[in-house]
C-alpha positions as CSV (number, residue, x, y, z in Angstrom):
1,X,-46.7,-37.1,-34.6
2,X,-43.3,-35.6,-33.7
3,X,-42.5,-32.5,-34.8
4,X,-40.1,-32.6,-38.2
5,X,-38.0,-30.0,-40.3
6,X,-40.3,-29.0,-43.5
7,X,-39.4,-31.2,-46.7
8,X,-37.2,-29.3,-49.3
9,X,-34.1,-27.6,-50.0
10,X,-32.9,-24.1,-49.3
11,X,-32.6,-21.8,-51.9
12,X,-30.7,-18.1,-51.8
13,X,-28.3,-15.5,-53.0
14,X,-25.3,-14.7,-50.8
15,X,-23.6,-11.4,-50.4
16,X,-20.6,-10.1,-48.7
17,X,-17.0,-9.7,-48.4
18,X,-16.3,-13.4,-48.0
19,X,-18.9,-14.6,-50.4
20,X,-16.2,-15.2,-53.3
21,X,-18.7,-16.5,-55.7
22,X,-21.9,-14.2,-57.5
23,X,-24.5,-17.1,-58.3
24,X,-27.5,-17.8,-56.9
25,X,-27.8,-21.2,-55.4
26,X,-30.2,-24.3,-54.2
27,X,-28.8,-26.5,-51.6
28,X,-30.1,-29.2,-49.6
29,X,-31.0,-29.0,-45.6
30,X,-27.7,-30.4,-44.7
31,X,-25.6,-27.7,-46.6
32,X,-24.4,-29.8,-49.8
33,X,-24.9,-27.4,-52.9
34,X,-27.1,-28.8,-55.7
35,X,-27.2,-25.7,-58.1
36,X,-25.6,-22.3,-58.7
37,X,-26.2,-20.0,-61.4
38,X,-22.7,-19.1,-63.3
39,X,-20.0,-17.9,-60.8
40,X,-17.8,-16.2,-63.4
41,X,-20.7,-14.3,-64.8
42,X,-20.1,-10.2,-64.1
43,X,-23.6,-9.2,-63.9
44,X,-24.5,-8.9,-60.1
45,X,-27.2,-11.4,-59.1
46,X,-30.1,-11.9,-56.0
47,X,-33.3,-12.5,-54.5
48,X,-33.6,-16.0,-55.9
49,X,-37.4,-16.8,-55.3
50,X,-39.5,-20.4,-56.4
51,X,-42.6,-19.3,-58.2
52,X,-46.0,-21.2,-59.5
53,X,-46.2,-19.9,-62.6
54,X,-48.7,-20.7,-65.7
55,X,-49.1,-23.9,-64.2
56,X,-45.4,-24.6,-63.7
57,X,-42.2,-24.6,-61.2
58,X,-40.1,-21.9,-62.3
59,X,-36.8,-19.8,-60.5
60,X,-37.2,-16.1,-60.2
61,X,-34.3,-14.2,-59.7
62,X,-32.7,-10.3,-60.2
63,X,-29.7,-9.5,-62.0
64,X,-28.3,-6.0,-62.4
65,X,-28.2,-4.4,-66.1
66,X,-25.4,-2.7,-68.0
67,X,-25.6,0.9,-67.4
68,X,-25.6,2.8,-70.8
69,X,-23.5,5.9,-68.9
70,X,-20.5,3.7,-67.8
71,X,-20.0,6.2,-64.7
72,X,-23.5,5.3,-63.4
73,X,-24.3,2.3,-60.1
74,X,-25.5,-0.8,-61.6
75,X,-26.3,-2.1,-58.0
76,X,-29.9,-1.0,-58.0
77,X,-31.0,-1.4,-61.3
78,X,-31.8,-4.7,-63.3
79,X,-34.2,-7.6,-64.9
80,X,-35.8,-10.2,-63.2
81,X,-35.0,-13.4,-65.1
82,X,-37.0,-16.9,-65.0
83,X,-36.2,-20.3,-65.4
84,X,-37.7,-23.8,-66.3
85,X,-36.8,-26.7,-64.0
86,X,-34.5,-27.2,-66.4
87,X,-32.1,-24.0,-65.6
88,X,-33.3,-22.4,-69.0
89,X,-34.7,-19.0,-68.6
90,X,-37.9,-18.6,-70.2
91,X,-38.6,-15.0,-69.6
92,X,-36.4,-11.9,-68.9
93,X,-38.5,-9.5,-67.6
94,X,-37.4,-5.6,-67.6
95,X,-39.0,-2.2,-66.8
96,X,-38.6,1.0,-68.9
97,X,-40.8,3.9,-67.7
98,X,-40.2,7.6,-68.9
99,X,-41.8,9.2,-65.9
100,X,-38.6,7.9,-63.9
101,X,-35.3,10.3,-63.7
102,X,-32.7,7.2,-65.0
103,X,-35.1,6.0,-67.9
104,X,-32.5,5.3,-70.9
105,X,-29.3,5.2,-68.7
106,X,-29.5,1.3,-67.8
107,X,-31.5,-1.9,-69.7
108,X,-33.7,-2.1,-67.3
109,X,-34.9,-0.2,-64.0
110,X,-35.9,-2.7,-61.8
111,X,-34.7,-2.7,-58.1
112,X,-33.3,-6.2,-56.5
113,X,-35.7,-5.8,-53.7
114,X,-38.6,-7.7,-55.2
115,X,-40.4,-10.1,-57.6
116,X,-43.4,-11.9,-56.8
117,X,-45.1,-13.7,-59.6
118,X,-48.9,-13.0,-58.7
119,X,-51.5,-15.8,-59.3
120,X,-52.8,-14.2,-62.2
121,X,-49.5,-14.6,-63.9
122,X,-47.9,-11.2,-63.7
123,X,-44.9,-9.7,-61.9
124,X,-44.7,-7.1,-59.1
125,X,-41.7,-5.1,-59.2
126,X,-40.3,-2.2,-57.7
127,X,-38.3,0.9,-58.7
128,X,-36.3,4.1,-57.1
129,X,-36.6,7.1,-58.4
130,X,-34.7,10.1,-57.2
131,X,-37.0,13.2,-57.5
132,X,-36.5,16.6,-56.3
133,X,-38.6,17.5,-52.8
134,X,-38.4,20.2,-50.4
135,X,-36.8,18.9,-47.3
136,X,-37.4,21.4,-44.9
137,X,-40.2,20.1,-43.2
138,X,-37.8,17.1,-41.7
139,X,-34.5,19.8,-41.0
140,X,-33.3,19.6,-44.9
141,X,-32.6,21.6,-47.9
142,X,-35.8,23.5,-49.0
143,X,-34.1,22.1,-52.8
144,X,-33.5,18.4,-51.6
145,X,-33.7,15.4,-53.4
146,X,-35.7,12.3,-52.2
147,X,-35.5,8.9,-53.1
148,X,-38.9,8.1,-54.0
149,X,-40.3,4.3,-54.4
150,X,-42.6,3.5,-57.2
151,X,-44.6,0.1,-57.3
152,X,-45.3,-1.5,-60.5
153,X,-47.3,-4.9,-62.3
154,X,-45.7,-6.2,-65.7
155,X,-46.9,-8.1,-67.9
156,X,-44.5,-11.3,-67.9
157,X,-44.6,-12.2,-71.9
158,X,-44.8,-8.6,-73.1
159,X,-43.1,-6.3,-70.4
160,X,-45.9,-4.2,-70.7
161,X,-47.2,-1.8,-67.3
162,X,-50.3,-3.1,-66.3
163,X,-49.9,-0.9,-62.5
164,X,-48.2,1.9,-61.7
165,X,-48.1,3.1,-57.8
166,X,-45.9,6.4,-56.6
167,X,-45.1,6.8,-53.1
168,X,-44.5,10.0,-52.6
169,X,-48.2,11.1,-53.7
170,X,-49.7,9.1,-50.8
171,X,-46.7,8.9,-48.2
172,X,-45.3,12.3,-46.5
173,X,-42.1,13.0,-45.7
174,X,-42.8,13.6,-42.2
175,X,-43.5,9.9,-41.5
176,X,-40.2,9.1,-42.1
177,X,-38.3,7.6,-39.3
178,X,-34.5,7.6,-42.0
179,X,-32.1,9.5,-39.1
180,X,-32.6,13.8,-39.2
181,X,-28.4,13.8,-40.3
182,X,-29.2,12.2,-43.2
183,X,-32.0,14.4,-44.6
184,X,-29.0,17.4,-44.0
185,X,-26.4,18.9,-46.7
186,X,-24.3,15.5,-47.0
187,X,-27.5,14.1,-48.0
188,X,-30.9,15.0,-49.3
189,X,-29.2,18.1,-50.7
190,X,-27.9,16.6,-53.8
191,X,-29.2,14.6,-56.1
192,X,-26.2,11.9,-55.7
193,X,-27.2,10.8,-52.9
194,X,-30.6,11.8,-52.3
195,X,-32.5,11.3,-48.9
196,X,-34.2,7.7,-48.7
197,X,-37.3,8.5,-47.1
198,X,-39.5,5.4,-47.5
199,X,-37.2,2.5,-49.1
200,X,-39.6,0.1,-50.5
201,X,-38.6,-3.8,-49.9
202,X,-41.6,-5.4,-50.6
203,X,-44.3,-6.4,-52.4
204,X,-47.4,-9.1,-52.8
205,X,-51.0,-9.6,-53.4
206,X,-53.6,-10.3,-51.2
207,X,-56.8,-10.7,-52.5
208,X,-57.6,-7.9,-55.0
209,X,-55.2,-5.6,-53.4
210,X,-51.0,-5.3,-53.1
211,X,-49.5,-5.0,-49.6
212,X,-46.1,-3.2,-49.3
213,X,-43.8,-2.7,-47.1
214,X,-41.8,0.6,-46.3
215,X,-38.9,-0.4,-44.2
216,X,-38.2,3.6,-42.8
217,X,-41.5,4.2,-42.6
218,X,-42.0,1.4,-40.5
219,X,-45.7,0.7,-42.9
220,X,-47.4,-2.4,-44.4
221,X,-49.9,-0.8,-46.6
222,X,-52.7,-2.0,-48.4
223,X,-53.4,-1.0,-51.9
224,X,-56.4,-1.1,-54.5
225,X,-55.4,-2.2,-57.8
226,X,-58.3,-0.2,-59.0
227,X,-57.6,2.9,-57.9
228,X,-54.6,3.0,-56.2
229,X,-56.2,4.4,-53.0
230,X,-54.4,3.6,-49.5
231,X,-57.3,1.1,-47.9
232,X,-55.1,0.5,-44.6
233,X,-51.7,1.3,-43.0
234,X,-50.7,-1.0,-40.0
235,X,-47.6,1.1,-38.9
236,X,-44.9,0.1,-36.7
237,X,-44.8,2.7,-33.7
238,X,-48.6,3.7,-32.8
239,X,-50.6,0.6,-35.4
240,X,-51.7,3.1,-37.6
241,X,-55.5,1.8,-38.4
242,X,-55.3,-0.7,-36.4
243,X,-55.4,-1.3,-32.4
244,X,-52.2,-2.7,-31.2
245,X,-50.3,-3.8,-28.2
246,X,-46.6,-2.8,-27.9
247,X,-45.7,-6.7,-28.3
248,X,-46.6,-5.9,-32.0
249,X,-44.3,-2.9,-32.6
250,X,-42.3,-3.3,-35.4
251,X,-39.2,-1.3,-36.8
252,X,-37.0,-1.5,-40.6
253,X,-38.9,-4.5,-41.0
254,X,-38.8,-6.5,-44.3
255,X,-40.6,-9.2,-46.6
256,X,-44.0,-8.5,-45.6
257,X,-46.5,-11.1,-46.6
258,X,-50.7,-11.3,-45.9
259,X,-52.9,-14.3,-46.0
260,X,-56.9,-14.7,-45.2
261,X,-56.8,-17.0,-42.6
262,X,-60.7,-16.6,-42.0
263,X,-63.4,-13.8,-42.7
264,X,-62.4,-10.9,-41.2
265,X,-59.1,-12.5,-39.9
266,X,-56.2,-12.1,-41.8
267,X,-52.5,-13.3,-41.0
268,X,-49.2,-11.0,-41.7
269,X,-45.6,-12.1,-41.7
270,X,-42.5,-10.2,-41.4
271,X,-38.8,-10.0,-40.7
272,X,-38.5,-7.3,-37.7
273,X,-35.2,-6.0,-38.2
274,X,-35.7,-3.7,-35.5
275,X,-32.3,-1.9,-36.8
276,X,-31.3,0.4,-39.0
277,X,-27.2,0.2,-38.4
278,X,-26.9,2.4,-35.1
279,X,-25.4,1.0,-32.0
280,X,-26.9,-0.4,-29.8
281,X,-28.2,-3.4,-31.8
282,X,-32.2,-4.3,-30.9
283,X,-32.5,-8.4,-31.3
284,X,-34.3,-9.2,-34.6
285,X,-37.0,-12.0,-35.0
286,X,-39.4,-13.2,-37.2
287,X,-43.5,-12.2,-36.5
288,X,-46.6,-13.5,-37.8
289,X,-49.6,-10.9,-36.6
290,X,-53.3,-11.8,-36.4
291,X,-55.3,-9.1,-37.8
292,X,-58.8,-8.3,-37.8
293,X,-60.3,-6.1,-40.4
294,X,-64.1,-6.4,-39.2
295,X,-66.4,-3.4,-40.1
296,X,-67.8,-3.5,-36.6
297,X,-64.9,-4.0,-34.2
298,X,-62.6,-2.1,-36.4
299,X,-59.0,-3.4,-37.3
300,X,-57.0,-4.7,-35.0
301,X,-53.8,-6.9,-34.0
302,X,-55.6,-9.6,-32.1
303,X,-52.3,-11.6,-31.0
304,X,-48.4,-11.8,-31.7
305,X,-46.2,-14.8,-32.1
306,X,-43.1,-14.1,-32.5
307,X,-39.7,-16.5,-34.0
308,X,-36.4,-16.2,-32.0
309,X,-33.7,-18.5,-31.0
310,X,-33.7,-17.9,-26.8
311,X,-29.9,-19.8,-27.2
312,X,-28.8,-17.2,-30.1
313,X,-29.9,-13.6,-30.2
314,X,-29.1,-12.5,-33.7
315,X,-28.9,-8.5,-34.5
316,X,-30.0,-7.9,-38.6
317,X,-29.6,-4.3,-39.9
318,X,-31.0,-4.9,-43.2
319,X,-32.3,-7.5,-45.1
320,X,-33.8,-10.7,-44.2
321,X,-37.2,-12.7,-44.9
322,X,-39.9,-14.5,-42.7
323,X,-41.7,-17.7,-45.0
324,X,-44.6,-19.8,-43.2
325,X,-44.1,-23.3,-44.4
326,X,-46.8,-25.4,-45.6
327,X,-46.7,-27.4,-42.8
328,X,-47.2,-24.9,-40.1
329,X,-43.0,-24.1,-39.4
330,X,-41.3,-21.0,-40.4
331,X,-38.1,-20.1,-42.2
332,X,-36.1,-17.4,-41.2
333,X,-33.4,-15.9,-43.0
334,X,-31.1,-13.0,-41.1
335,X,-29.9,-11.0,-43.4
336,X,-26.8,-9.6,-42.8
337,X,-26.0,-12.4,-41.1
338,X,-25.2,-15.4,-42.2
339,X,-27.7,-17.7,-40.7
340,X,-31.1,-19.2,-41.3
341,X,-32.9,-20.9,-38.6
342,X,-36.2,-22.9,-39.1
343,X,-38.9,-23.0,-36.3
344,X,-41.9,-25.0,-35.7
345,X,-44.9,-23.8,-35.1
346,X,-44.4,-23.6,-31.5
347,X,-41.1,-20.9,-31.5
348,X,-39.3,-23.7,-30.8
349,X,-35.7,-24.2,-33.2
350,X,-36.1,-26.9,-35.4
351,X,-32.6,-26.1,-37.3
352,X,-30.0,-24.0,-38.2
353,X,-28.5,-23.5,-41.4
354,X,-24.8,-21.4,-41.1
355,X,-23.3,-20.3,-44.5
356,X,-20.4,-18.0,-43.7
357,X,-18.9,-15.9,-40.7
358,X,-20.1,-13.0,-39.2
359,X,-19.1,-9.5,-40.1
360,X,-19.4,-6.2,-38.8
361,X,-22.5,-5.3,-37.5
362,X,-22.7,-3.0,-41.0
363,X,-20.9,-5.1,-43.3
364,X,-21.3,-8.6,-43.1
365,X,-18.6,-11.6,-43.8
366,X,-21.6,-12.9,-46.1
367,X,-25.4,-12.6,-46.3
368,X,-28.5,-13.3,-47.7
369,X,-31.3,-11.1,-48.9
370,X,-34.1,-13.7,-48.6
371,X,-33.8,-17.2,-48.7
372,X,-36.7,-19.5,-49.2
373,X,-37.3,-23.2,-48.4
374,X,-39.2,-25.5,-51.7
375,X,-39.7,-28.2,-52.7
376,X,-37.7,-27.9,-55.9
377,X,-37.2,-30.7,-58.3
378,X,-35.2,-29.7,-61.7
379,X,-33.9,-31.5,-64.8
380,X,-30.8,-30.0,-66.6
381,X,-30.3,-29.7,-69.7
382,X,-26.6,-30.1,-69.6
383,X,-25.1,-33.1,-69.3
384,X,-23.2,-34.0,-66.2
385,X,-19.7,-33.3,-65.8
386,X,-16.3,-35.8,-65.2
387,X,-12.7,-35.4,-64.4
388,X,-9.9,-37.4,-63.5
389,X,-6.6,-37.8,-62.5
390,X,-4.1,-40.6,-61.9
391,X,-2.5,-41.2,-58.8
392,X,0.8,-42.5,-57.7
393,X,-0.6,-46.1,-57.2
394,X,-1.5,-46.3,-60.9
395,X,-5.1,-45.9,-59.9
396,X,-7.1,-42.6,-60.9
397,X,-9.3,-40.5,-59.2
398,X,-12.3,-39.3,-60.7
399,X,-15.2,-36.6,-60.0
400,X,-18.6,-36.3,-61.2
401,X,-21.2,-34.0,-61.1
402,X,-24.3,-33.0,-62.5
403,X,-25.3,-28.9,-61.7
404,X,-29.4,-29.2,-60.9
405,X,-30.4,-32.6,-61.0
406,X,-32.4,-32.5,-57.6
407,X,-33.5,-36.3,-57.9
408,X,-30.6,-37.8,-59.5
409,X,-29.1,-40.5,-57.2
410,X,-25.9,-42.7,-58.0
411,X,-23.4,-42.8,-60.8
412,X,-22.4,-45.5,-63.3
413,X,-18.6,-44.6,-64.5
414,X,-17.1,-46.0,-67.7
415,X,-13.7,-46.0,-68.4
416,X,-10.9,-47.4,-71.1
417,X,-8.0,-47.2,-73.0
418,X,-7.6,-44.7,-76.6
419,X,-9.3,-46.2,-79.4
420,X,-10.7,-49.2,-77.2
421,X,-14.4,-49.3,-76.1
422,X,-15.4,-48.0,-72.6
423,X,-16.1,-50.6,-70.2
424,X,-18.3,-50.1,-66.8
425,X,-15.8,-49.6,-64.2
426,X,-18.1,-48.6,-61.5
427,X,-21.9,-49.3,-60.9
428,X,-24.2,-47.3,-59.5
429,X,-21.9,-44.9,-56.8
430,X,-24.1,-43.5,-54.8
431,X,-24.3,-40.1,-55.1
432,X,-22.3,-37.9,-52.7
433,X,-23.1,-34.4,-52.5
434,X,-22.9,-32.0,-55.2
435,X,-19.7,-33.6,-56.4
436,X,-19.3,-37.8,-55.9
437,X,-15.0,-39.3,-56.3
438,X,-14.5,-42.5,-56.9
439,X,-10.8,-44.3,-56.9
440,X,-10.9,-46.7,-59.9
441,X,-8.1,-48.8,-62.1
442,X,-6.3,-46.3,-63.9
443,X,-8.0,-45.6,-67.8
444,X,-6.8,-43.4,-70.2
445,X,-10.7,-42.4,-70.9
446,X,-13.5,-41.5,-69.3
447,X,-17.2,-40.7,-69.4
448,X,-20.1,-40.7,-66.3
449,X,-23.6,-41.7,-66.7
450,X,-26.2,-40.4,-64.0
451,X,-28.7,-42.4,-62.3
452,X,-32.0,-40.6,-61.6
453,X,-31.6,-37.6,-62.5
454,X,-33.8,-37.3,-65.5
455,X,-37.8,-37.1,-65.8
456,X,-38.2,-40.6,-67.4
457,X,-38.2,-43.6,-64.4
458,X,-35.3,-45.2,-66.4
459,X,-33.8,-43.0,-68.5
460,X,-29.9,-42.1,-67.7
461,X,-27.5,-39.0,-68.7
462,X,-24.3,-39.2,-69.6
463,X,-21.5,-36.8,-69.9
464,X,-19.2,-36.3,-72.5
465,X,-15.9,-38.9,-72.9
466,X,-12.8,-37.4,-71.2
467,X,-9.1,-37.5,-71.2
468,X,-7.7,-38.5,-67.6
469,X,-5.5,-35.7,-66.7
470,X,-1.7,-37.7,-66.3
471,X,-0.5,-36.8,-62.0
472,X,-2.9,-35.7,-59.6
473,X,-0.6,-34.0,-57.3
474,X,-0.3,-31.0,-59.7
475,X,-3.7,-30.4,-59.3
């Protein structure tokens, strides 16, 4: 069979100077938007994530809390909410742990890094907690200040702490590989800013354990839900427990994910940034590691295959996310730039999805955190949306939309005078894009029904009856 793109649409949260909008969005493969969270909403918002959970589709997503001390960052604190597939959230999830230093300054104290809804039904999330250390070990203060990165597991319905996990009682210092400067007076001597030894990014299960990721560390590690004990490290430089080759070295990598791919085999993903900021900018690609964690041979890195674009080389200094697709192809998302390729299996490109300019190799023109690919079917429960105008030709043009509906596929437009009936002026439009115009013989009313679009085979939506707006050129 020929190789294909992966079915489903492209979901993600952009950031950046040029990204004018805060939402989080789903759009299809060919770049037409099918829905975004509220743009005027204030509240910061990323890291939208699909999720399986209780036995249903749902949207994860972070957004950043009101801080209770006005003068404080809100850019690192937050909930995680979750939707239906019909856009209606179902659970906001927050954290509130007195053993952390900003405990009662925000709602909530959950970092945007991560949220992975676990098969069991519970939520891993992250937090930063600044904490003070003695630095001197690395060339700092002997009364620094460390950011320290504390894993947790909540309980979805209740909020409740099932995990705690500390870094900084497992992890030195010394193993950082954050530049020496920073660790000096202008920080890690303060508390505002302290040094950010580790910075935790991610954060799954695999089997009864949680593998993390420590992006200046350059550490997967794998963790006992039990008792909290280190069982592996496969580290970036030297393999740490494992045997490695240098075509596995990784560096300020991000979103790593395990999976059993046979006893004592186990596959890892990740995004290798391979940068931190500092010129000259190291390519960055997408991996996927064969491990072996045999009692006999020992672990190992028993091959690399490795996801880059030989026509584009793309330089990522933070950010970014590696998925493996059902079907065997991979989605790639850069970052801070604003691209996503998919590959096949192979290495080979199978597309490229482009959603804003390129920045500065610091600061991007937009970006994207993660960005998943799914299957994603939803069912608002709004109603669609209609506008019109008239035209100089006495004919109007109209717009319909409907934010969500995934499967919904052509229009039916009705239209008449005030007081009169509304008659069917247009039968079944097809639907084009997020937003479908039609021309039509000018009305004075008007009101859209979508085709599709709803979870009965024949039932229809329609939107509410509206006024045609009088001359289209002063829209």
């Amino acid at each position: 069979m020929p190789q294909e793109p992966a079915p489903g649409h492209i979901l993600f949260a952009q950031f950046g100077s040029e990204a004018t909008q805060n939402a989080v969005m789903i759009m299809t493969q060919s770049g037409k938007l099918l829905w975004q969270s509220d743009p005027a909403a204030t509240q910061l918002v990323s890291n939208l994530t699909p999720a399986r959970l209780f036995g249903k589709d749902v949207l994860v997503y972070w957004e950043a809390s009101s801080a209770v001390a006005t003068n404080l960052p809100v850019s690192s604190h937050g909930c995680i909410r979750i939707l239906d597939d019909s856009y209606q959230s179902i659970y906001n999830v927050t954290l509130a742990d007195p053993t952390l230093s900003t405990n009662g300054q925000f709602d909530s104290l959950i970092d945007p890094h991560e949220a992975f809804v676990t098969p069991s039904g519970t939520l891993l999330v992250l937090a930063y907690d600044v904490q003070p250390w003695d630095l001197s070990a690395v060339g700092g203060p002997r009364n620094g200040w460390i950011h320290d990165g504390v894993v947790y597991e909540i309980d979805i319905a209740t909020n409740d702490i099932l995990f705690r996990w500390r870094a900084s009682d497992y992890i030195p210092i010394t193993n950082s590989h954050a530049p020496l400067p920073l660790a000096r007076d202008e920080v890690g001597g303060l508390s505002s800013p302290p040094w950010d030894y580790l910075h935790l990014n991610s954060a799954t299960v695999f089997e009864d354990g949680i593998v993390v990721s420590w992006r200046h560390t350059f550490d997967a590690i794998y963790i006992d839900r039990s008792t909290g004990d280190v069982r592996w490290t496969l580290q970036g430089d030297d393999g740490g427990d494992f045997a490695m080759t240098p075509a596995a070295a990784f560096q300020w990598q991000h979103d790593v994910h395990i999976h059993r791919s046979a006893e004592g085999q186990m596959l890892l993903s990740m995004f290798n940034n391979r940068n931190n900021g500092t010129l000259p900018l190291n390519e960055t690609y997408g991996m996927l590691l064969e491990l072996t964690d045999g009692e006999a041979d020992g672990h190992a890195v028993a091959s690399t295959r490795i996801y880059r674009d030989v026509n584009e080389a793309i330089s990522s200094v933070a950010g970014g996310s590696m998925q493996v697709l059902d079907n065997g192809n991979v989605f790639v998302a850069y970052g801070t730039q604003p691209v996503i390729k998919e590959y096949y299996e192979d290495g080979t490109v199978a597309q490229t999805f482009r959603f804003g300019p390129r920045g500065s190799h610091v600061f991007p023109g937009a970006g994207a955190y993660r960005a998943r690919k799914h299957e994603w079917k939803g069912y608002p429960a709004t109603r669609p949306k209609v506008t019109g105008c008239l035209r100089n030709d006495g004919t109007a043009d109209v717009w319909m939309s409907w934010n969500g509906a995934t499967e919904m596929h052509s229009w039916n437009l009705y239209g008449g005078g005030p007081g009169g009936d509304l008659e069917l002026a247009v039968v079944e439009a097809p639907r084009d894009g997020f937003e479908t115009k039609v021309t039509v013989a000018a009305g004075r009313f008007i009101q859209a029904e979508a085709l599709g679009g709803c979870r009965g085979a024949n039932e229809t939506r329609r939107s509410s009856i509206v006024a045609i707006v009088d001359d289209c050129a002063s829209w």
